[in-house]
C-alpha positions in Angstrom: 6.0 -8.6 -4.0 8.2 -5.2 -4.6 6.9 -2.1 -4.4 8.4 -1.8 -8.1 5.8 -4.5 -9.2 2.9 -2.7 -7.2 3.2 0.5 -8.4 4.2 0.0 -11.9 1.0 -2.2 -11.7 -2.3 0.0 -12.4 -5.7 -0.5 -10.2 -8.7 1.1 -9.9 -8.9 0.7 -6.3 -5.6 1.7 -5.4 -6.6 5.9 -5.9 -6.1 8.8 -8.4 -2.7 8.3 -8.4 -2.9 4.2 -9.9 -3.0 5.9 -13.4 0.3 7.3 -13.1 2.9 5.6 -14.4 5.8 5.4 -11.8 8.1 3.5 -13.6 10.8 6.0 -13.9 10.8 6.1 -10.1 10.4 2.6 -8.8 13.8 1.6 -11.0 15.6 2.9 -8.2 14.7 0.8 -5.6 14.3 3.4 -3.2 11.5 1.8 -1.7 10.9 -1.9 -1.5 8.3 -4.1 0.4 10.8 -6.7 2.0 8.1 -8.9 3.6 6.4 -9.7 6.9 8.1 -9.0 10.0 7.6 -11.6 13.1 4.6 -10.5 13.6 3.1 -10.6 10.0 3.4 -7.0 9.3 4.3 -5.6 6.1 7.5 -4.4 6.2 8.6 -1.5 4.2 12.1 0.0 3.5 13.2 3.3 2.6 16.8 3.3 1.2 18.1 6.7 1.0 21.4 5.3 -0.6 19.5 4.8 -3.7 18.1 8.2 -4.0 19.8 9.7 -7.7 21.1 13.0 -7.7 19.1 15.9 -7.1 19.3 17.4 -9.9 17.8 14.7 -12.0 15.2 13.4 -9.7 11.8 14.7 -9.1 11.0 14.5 -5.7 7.3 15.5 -6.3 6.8 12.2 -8.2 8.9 10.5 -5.7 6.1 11.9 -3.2 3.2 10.5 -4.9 5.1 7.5 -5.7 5.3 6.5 -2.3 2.0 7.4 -1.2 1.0 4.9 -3.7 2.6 2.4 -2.4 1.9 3.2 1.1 -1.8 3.1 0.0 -1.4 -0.5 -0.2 -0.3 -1.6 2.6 -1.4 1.3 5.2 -5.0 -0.2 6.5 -3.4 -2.7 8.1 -0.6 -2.9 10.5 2.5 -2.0 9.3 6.5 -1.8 10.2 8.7 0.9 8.3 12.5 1.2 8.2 14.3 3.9 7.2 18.1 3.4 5.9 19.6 6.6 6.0 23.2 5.7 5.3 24.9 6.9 1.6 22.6 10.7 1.8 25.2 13.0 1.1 24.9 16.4 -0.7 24.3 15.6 -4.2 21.2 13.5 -3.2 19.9 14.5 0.0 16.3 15.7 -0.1 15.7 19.6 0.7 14.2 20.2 4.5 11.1 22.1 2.8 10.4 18.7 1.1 10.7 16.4 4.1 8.6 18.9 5.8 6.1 18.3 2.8 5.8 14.5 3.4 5.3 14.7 7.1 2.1 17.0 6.7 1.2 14.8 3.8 0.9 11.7 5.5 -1.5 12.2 7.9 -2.8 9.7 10.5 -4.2 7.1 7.9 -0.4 6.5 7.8 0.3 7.0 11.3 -2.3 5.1 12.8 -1.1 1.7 11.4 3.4 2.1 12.0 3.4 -0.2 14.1 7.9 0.0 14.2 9.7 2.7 12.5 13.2 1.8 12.6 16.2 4.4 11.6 19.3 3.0 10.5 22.1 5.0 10.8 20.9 7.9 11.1 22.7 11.5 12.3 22.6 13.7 15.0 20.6 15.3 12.9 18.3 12.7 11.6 17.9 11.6 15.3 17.3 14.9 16.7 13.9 15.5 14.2 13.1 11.8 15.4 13.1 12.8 18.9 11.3 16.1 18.1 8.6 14.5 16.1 8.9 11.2 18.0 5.2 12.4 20.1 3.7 13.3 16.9 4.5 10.0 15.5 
């Protein structure tokens, strides 16, 4: 199952946010739900590659988006990775809204990440990793 069939999928259960229609969002495959790892996690993938353009994507709804689909798959354990590869200015997130999705998601997300992998990432990218790595 994709995260594009489980979000653009409505349930009851899933929250507040199940009645919003993400389907403008999900068609760009930014996230995904590959599988289970070895283990029999769910693993989920976050490719910033596909992020569109900045000036034509709403990152607020790309927020709640993925909190929707993290809902799903959060109370139990859990692997995430992160392909950071293909950001580049035109479609690379502002800090102030990274900073939003940290204090966001809270330890219900947390508590479950059992393997956050980063591929690719930059000095930079690493550098918040290692800075937020206790927190995480």
């Amino acid at each position: 199952e994709t995260a594009t069939s489980a979000a653009a999928s409505s349930s009851p259960a899933a929250g507040p946010s199940s009645a919003t229609d993400f389907s403008d969002i999900a068609r760009h495959g930014v996230v995904d739900i590959v599988g289970d790892d070895p283990y029999g996690r769910k693993v989920v993938v976050v490719s910033a590659c596909k992020l569109p353009n900045n000036k034509t994507f709403n990152h607020t709804k790309f927020l709640a988006y993925l909190v929707h689909t993290l809902d799903q798959y959060v109370e139990q354990d859990y692997s995430l990775v992160y392909f950071h590869y293909g950001l580049n200015r035109n479609n690379k997130p502002p800090l102030s809204w990274l900073w939003s999705i940290y204090k966001l998601l809270d330890r219900k997300y947390k508590k479950n990440l059992k393997a956050l992998y980063l591929v690719h990432p930059t000095n930079f990218i690493r550098l918040v990793y290692n800075l937020f790595k206790p927190a995480i």
